[in-house]
MDTraj code that builds the backbone (N, CA, C; nanometers):
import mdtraj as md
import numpy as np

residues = "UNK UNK UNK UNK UNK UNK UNK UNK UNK UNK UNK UNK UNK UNK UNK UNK UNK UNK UNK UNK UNK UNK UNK UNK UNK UNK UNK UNK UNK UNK UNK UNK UNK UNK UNK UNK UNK UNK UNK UNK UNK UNK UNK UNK UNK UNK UNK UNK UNK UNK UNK UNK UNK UNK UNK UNK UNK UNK UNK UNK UNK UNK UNK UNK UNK UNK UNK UNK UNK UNK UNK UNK UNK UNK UNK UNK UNK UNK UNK UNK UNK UNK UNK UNK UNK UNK UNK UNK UNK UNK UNK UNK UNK UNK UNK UNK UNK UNK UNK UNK UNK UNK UNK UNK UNK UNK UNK UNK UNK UNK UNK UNK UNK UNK UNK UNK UNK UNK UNK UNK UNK UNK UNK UNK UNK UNK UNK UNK UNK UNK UNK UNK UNK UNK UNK UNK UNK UNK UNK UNK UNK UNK UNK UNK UNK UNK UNK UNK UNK UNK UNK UNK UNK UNK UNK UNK UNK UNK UNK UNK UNK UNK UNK UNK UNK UNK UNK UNK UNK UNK UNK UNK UNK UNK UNK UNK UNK UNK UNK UNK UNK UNK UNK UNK UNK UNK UNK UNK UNK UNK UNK UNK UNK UNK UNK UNK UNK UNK".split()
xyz = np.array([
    [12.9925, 9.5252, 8.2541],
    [12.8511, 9.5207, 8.2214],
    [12.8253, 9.5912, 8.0887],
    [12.7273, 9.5094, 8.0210],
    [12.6750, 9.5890, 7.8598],
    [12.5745, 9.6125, 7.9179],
    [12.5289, 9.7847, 7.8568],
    [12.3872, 9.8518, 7.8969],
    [12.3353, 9.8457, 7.7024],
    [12.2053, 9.7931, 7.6868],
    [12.2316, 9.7450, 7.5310],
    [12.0715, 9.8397, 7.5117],
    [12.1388, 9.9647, 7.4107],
    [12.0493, 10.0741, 7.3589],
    [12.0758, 10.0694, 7.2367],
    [11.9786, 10.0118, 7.1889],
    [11.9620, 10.0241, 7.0046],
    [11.8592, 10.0760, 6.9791],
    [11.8565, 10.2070, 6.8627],
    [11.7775, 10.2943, 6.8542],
    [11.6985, 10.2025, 6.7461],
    [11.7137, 10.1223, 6.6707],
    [11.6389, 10.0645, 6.5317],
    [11.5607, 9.9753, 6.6219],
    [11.6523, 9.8683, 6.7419],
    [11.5009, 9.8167, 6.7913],
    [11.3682, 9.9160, 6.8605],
    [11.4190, 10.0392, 6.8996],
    [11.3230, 10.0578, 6.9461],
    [11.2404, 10.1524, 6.8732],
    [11.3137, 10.1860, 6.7276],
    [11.1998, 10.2335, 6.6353],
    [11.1103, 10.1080, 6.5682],
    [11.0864, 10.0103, 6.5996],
    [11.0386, 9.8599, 6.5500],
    [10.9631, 9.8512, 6.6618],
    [11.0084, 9.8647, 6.7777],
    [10.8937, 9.8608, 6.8826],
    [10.8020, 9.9583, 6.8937],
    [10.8111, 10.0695, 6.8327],
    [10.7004, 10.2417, 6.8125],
    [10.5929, 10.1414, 6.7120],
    [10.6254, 10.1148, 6.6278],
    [10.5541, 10.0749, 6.4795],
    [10.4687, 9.9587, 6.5393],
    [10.4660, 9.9139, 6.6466],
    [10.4287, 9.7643, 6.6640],
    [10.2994, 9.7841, 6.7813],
    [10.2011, 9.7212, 6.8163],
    [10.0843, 9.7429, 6.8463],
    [10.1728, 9.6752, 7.0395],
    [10.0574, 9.7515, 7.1331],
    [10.1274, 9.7907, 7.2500],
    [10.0484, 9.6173, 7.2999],
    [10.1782, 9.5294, 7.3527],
    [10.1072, 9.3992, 7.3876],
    [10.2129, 9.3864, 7.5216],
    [10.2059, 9.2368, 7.5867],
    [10.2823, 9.1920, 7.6974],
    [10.4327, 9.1501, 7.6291],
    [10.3926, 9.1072, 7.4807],
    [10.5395, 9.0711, 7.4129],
    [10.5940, 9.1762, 7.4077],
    [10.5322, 9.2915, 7.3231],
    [10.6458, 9.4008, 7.3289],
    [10.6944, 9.4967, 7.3746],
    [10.5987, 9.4647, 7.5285],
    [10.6981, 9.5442, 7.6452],
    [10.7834, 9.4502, 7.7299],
    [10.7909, 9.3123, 7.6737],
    [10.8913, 9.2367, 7.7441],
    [11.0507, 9.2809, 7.6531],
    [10.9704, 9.2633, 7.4932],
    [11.0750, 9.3301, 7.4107],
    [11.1521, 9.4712, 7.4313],
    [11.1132, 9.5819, 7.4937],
    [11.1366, 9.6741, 7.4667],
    [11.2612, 9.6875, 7.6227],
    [11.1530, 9.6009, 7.6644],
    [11.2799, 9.6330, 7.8090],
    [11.3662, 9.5161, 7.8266],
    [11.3896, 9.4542, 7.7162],
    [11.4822, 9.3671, 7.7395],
    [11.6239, 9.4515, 7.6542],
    [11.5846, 9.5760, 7.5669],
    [11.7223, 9.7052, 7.5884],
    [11.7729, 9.7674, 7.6648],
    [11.6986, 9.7491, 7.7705],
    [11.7257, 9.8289, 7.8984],
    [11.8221, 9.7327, 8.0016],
    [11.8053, 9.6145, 8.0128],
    [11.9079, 9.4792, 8.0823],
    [12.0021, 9.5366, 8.0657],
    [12.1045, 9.4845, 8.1676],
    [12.2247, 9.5165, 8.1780],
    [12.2810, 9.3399, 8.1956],
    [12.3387, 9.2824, 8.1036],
    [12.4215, 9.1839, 8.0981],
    [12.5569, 9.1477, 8.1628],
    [12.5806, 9.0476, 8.2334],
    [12.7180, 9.0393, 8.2434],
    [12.7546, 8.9012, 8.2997],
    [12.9109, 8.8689, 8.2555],
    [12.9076, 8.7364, 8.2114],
    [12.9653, 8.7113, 8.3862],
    [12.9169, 8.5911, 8.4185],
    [12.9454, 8.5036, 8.5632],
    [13.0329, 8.4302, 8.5828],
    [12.9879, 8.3032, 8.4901],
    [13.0696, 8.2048, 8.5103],
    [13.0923, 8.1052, 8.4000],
    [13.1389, 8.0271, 8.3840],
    [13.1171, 7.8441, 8.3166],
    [13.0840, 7.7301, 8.4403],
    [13.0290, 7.6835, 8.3735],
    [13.0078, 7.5741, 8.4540],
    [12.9635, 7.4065, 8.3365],
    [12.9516, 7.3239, 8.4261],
    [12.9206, 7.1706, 8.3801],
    [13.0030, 7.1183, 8.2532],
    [13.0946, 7.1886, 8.2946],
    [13.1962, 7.1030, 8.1822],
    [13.2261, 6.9997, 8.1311],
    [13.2481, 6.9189, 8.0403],
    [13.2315, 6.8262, 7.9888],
    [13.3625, 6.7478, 7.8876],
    [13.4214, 6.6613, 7.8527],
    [13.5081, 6.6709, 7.7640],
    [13.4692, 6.5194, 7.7399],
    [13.4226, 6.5159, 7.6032],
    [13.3963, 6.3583, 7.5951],
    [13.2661, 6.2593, 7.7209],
    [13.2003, 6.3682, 7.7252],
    [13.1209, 6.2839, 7.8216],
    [13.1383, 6.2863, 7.9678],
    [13.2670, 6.3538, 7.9808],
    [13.3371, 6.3152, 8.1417],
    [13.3432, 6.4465, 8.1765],
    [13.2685, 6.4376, 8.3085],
    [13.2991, 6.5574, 8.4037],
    [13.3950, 6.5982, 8.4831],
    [13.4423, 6.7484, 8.4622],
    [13.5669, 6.7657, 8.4353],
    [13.5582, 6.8680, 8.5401],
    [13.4525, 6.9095, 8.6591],
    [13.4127, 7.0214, 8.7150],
    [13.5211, 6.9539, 8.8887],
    [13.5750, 6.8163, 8.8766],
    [13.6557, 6.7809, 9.0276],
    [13.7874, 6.7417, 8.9822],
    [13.7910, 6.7999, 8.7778],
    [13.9327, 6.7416, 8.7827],
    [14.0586, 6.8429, 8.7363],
    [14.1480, 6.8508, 8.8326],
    [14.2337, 7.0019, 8.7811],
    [14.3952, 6.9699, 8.6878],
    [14.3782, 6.8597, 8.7082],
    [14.4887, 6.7961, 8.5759],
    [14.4627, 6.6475, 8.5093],
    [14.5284, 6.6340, 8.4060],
    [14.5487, 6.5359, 8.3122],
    [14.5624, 6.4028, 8.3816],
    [14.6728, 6.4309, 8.5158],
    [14.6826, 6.3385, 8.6187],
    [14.5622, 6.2506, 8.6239],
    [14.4982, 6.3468, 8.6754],
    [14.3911, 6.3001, 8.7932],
    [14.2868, 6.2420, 8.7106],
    [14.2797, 6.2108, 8.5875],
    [14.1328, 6.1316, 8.5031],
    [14.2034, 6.0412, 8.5016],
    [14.1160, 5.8893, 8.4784],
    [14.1293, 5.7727, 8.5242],
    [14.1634, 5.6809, 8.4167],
    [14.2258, 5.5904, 8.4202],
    [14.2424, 5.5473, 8.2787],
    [14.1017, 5.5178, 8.1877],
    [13.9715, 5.5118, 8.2693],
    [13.9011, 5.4377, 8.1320],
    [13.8833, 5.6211, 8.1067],
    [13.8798, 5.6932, 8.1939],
    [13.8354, 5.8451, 8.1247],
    [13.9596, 5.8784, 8.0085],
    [14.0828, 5.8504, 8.0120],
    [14.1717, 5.8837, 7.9157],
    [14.1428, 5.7797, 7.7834],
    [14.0744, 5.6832, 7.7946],
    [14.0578, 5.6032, 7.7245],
    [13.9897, 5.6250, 7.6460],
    [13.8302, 5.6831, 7.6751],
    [13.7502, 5.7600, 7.6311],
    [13.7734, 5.8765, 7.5560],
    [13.8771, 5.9617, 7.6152],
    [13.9206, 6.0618, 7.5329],
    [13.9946, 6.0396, 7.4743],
    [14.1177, 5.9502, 7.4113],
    [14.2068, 5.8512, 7.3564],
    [14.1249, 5.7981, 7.2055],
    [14.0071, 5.7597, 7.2156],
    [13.8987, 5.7280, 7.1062],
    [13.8249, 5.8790, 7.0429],
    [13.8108, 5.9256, 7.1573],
    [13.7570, 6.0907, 7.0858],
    [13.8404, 6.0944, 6.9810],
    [13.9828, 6.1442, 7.0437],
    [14.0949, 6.2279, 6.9456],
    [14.0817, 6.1188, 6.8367],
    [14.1094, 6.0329, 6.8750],
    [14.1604, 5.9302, 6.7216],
    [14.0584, 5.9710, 6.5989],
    [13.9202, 5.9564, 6.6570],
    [13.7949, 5.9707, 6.5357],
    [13.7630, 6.1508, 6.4896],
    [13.8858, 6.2067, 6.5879],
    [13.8411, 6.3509, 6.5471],
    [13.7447, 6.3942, 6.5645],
    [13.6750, 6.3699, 6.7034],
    [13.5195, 6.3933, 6.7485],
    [13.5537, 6.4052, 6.9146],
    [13.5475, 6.5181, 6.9613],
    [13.5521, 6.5048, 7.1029],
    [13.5404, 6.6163, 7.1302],
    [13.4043, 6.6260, 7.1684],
    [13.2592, 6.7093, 7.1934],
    [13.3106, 6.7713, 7.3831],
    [13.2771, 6.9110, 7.3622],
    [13.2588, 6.9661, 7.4659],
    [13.1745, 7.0122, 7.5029],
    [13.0933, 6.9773, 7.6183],
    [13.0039, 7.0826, 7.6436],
    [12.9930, 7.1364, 7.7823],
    [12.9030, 7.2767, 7.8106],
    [12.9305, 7.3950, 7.9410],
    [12.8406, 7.4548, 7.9057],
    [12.8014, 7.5389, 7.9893],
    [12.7102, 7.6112, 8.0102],
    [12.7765, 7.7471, 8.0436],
    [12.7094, 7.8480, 7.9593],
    [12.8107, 8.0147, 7.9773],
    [12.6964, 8.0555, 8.0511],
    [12.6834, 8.1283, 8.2064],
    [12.5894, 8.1930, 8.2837],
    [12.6481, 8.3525, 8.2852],
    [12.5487, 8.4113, 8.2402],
    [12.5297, 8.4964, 8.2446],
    [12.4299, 8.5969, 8.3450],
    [12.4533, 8.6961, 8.3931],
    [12.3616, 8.7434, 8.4956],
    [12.3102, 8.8674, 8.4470],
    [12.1954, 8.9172, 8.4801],
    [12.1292, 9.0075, 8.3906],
    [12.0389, 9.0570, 8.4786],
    [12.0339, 9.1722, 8.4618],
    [11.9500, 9.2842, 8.5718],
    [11.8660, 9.3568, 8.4488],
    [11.7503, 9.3281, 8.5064],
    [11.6425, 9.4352, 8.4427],
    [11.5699, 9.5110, 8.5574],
    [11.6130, 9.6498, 8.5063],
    [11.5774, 9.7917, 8.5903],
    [11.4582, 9.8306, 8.5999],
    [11.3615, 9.7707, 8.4989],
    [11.2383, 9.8212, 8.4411],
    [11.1229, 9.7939, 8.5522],
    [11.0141, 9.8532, 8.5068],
    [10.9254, 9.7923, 8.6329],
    [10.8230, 9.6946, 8.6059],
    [10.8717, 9.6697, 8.4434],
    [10.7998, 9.4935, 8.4069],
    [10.8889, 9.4342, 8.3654],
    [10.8654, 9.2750, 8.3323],
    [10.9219, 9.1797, 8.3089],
    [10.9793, 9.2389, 8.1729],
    [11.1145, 9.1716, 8.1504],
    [11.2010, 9.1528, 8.0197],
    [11.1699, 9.0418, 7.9777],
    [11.1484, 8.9782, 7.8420],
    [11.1544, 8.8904, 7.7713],
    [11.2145, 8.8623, 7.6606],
    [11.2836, 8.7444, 7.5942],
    [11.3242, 8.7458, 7.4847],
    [11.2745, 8.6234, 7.4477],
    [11.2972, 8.5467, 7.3075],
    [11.2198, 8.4016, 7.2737],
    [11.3028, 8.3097, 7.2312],
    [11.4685, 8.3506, 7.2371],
    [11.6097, 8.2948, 7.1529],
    [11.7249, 8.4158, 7.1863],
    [11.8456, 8.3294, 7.1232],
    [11.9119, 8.4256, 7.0644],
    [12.0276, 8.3672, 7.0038],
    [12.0949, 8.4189, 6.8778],
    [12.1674, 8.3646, 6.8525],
    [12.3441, 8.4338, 6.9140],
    [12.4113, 8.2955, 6.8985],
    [12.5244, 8.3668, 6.9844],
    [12.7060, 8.3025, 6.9001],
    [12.8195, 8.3549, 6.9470],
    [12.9082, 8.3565, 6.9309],
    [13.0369, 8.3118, 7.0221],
    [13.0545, 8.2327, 7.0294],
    [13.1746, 8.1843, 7.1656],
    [13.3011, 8.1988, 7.0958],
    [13.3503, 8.2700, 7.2302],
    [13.5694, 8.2682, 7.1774],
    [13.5574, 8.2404, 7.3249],
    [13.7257, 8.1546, 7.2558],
    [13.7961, 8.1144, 7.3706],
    [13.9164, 8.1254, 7.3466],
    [13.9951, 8.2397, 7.4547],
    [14.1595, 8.2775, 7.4294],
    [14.1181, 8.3851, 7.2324],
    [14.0320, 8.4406, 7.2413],
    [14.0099, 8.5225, 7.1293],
    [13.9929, 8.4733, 7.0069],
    [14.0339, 8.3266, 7.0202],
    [13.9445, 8.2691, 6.8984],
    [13.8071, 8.1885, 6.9266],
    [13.7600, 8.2159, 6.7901],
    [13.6089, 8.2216, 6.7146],
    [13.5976, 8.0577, 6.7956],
    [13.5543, 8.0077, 6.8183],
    [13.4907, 7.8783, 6.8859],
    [13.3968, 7.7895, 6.7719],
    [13.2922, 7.8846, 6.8137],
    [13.0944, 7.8581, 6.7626],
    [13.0323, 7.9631, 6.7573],
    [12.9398, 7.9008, 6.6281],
    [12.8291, 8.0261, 6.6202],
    [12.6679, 7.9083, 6.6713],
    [12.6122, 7.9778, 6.6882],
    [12.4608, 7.8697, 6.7275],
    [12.3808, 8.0015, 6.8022],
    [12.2617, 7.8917, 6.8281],
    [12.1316, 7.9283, 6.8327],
    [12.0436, 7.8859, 6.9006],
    [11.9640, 7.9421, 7.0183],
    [11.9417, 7.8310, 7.1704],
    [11.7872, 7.9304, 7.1155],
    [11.6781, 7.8289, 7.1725],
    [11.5042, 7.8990, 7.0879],
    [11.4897, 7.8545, 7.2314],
    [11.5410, 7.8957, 7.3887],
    [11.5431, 7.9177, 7.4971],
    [11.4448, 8.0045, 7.5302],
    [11.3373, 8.0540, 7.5726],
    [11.2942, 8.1609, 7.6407],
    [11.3663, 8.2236, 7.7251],
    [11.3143, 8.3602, 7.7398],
    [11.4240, 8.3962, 7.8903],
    [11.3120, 8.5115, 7.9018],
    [11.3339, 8.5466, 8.0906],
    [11.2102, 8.6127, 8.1408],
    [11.2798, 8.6297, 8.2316],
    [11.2952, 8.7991, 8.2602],
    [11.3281, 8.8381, 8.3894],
    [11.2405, 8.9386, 8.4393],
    [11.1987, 8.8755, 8.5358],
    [11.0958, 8.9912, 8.6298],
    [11.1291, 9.1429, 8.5928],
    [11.0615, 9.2088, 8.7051],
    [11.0526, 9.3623, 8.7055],
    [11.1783, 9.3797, 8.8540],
    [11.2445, 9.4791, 8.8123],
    [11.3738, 9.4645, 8.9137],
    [11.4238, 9.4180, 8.9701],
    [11.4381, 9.2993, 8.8969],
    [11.5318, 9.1990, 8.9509],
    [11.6324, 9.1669, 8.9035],
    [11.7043, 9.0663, 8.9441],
    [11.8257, 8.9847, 8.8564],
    [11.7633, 8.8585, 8.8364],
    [11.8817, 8.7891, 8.7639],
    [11.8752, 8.6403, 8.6871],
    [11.9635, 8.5905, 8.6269],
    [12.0174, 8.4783, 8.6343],
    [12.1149, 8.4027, 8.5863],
    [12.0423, 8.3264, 8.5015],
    [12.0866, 8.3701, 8.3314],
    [12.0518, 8.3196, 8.2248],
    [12.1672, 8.2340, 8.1813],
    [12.1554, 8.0605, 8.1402],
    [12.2830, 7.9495, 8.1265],
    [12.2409, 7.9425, 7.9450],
    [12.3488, 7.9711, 7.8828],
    [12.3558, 7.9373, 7.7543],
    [12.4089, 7.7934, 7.7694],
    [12.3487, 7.7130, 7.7102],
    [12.4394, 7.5733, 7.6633],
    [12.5140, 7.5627, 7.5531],
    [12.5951, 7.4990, 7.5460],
    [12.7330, 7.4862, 7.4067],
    [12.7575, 7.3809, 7.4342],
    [12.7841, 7.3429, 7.3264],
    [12.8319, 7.1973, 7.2882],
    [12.9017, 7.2889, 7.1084],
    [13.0720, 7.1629, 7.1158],
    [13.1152, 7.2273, 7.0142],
    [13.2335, 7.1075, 6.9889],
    [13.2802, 7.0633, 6.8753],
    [13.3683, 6.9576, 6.8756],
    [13.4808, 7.0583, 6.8752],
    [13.5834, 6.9875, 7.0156],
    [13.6904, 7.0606, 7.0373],
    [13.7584, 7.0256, 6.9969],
    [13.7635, 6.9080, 6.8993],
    [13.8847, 6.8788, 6.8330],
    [13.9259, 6.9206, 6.7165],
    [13.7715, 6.9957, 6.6505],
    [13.8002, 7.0886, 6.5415],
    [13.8513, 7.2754, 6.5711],
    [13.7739, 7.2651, 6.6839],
    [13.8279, 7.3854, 6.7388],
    [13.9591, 7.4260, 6.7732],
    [14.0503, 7.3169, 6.8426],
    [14.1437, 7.3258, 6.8907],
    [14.2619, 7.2157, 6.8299],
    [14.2141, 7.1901, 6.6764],
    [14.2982, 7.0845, 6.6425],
    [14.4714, 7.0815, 6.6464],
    [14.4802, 7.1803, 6.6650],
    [14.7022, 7.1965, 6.6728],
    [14.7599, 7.1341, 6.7643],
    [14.6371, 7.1060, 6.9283],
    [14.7453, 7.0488, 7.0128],
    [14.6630, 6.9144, 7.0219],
    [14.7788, 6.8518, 7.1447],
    [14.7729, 6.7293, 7.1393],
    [14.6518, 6.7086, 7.2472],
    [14.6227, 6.5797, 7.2515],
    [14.5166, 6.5434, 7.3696],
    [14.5278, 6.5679, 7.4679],
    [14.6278, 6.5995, 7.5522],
    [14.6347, 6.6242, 7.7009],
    [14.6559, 6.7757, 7.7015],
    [14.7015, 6.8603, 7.6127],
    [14.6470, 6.9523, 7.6447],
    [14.5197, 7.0329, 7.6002],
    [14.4246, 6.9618, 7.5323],
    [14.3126, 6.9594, 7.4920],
    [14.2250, 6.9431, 7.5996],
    [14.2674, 6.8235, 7.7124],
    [14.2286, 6.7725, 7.7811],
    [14.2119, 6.9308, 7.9064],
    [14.3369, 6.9917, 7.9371],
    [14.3880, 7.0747, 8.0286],
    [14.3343, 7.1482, 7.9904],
    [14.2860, 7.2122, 7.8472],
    [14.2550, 7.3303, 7.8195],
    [14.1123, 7.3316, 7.8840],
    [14.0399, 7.2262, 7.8715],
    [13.9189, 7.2314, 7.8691],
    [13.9056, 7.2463, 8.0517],
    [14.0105, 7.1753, 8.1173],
    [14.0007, 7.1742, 8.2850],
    [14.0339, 7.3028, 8.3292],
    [14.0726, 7.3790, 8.2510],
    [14.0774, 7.5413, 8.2904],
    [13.9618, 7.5917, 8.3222],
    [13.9080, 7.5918, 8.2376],
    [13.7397, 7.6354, 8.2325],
    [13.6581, 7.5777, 8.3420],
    [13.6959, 7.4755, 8.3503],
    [13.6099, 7.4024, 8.4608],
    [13.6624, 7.4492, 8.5806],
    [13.8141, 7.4941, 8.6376],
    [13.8394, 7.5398, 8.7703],
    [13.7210, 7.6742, 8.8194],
    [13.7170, 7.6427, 8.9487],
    [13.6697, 7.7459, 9.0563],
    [13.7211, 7.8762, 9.0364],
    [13.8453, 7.9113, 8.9908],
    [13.8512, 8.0533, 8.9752],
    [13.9387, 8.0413, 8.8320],
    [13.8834, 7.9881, 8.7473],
    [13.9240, 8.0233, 8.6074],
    [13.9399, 8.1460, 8.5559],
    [14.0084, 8.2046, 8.4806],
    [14.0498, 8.3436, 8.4242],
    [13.9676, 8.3768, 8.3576],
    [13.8131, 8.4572, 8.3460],
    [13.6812, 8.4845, 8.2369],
    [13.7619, 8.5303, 8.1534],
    [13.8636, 8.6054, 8.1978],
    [13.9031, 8.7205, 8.0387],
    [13.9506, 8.6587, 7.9282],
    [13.9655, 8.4854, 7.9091],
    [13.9780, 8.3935, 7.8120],
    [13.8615, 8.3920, 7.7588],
    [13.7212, 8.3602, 7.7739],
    [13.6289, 8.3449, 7.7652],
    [13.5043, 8.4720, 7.7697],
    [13.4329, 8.4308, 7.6172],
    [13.3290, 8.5667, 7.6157],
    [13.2386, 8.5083, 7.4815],
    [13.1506, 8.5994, 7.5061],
    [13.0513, 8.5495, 7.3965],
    [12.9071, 8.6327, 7.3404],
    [12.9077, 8.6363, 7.2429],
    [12.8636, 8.7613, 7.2014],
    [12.7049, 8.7033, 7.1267],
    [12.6163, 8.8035, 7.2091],
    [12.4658, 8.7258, 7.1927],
    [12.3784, 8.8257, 7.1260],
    [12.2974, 8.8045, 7.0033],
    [12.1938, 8.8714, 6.9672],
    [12.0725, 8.7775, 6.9893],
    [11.9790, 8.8650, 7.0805],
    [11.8441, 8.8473, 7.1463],
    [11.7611, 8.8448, 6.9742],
    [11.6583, 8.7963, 6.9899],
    [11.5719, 8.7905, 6.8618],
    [11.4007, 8.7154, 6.9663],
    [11.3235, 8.7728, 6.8749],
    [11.1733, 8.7687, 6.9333],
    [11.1083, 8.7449, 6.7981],
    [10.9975, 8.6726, 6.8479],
    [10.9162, 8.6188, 6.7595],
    [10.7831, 8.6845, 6.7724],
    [10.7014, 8.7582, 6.6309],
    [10.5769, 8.7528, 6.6324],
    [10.4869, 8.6963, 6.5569],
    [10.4180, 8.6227, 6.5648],
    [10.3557, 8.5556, 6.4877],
    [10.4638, 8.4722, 6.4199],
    [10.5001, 8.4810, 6.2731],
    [10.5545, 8.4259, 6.1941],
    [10.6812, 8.4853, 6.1248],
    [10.7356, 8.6017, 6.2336],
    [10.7852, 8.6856, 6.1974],
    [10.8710, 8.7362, 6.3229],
    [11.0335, 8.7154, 6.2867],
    [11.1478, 8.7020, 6.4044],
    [11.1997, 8.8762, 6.3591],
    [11.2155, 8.9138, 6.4949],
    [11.2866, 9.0076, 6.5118],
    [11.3769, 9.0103, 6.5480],
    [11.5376, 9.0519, 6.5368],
    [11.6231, 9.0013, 6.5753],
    [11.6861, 9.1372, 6.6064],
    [11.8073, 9.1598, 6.7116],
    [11.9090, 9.2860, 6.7366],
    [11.9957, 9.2756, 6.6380],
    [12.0144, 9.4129, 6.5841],
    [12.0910, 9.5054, 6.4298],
    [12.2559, 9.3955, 6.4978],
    [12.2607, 9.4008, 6.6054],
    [12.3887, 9.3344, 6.5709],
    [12.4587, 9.2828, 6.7542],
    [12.5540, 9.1988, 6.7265],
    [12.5854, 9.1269, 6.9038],
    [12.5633, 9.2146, 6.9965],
    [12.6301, 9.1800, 7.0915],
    [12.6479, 9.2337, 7.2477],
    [12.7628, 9.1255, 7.2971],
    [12.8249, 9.2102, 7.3309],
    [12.9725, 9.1170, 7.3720],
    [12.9638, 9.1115, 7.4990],
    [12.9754, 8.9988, 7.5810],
    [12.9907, 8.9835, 7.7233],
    [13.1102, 8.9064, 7.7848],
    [13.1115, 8.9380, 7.8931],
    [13.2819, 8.8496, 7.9295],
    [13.4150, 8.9255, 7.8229],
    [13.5184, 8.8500, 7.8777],
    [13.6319, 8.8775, 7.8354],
    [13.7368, 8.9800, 7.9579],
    [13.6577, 9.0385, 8.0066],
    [13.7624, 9.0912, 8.0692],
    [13.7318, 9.0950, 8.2285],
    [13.6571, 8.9642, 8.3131],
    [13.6524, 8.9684, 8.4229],
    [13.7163, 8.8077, 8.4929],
    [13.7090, 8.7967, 8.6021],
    [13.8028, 8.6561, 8.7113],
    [13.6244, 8.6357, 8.7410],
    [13.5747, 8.4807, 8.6811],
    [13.4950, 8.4085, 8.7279],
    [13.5132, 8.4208, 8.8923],
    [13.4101, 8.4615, 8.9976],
    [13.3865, 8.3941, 9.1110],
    [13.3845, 8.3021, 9.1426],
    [13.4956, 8.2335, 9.2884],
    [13.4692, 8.1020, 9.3632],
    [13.3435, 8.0313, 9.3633],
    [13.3279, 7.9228, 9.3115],
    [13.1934, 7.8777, 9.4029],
    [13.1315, 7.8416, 9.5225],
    [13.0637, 7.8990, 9.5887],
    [13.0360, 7.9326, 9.7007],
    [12.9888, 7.7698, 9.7445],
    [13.0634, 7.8142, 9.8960],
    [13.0001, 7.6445, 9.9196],
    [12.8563, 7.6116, 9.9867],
])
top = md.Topology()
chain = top.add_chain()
for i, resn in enumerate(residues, 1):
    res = top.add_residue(resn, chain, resSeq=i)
    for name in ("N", "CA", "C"):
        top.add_atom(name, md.element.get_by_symbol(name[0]), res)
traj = md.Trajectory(xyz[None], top)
């Protein structure tokens, strides 16, 4: 778990007139982050969340991915869930954030989700980043099937998290004017995704 205390946001929140935004802002330093799972995996369009080898996709699905590789375009996408506890006794808010994906410690993607996110007053919440990223630029050295495998890792039920992590700066909007965190918050990397419960 990241406990995320930055003293510059919260000298930016002193200076700033007392509203519902910026006590969603202020206690969204106080969250405690931590990374869950992947889920809705994707490789070329094809869902990859019932398939645990290369075997098991079908010929028109290899076919499909067969045309990816060739054009050097074969798009992944997942969802990184994250779970997040705010201690506070009001709601946390943020309005975006921009973020950072590695996978196996290399750099992935950088991007930018203008997502809201709102977590009550002592509660939890599972916040889903979406990604989408051409894995064929990402991962161009190997061949298609294990491009294919790499990506069905991620998609297993008890995939290894400590491959996977991703590092998010929260940013808020006022008026016409984005506030953003002095710098990431790293999550994941060093935990075993949970079974999915049936």
């Amino acid at each position: 778990m990241k406990t995320i205390k930055i003293a510059l946001v919260a000298l930016v929140i002193a200076t700033l007139s007392c509203c519902s935004s910026v006590t969603g802002l202020k206690n969204i330093a106080d969250c405690k982050f931590q990374f869950k799972s992947i889920s809705d995996v994707k490789l070329g369009n094809i869902d990859l969340s019932d398939k645990k080898s290369y075997k098991n996709l079908k010929l028109a699905d290899i076919a499909v991915l067969m045309a990816g590789y060739a054009q050097h375009s074969l798009m992944l996408d997942m969802n990184v869930n994250m779970k997040v506890h705010n201690p506070n006794d009001q709601a946390a808010q943020l309005d975006g954030m921009d973020y950072i994906l590695f996978i196996d410690d290399q750099q992935m993607l950088e991007g930018k989700t203008k997502d809201k996110v709102k977590i009550d007053a002592k509660s939890d919440d599972i916040v889903s980043l979406p990604v989408t990223l051409n894995f064929y630029d990402a991962v161009k050295d190997k061949k298609l099937q294990q491009m294919a495998e790499m990506a069905m890792e991620l998609a297993t039920d008890n995939a290894d998290a400590s491959r996977v992590k991703v590092a998010i700066k929260p940013f808020f909007t006022f008026g016409k004017d984005t506030l953003r965190f002095p710098s990431y918050i790293t999550i994941g990397g060093d935990q075993v995704m949970p079974k999915k419960q049936n």
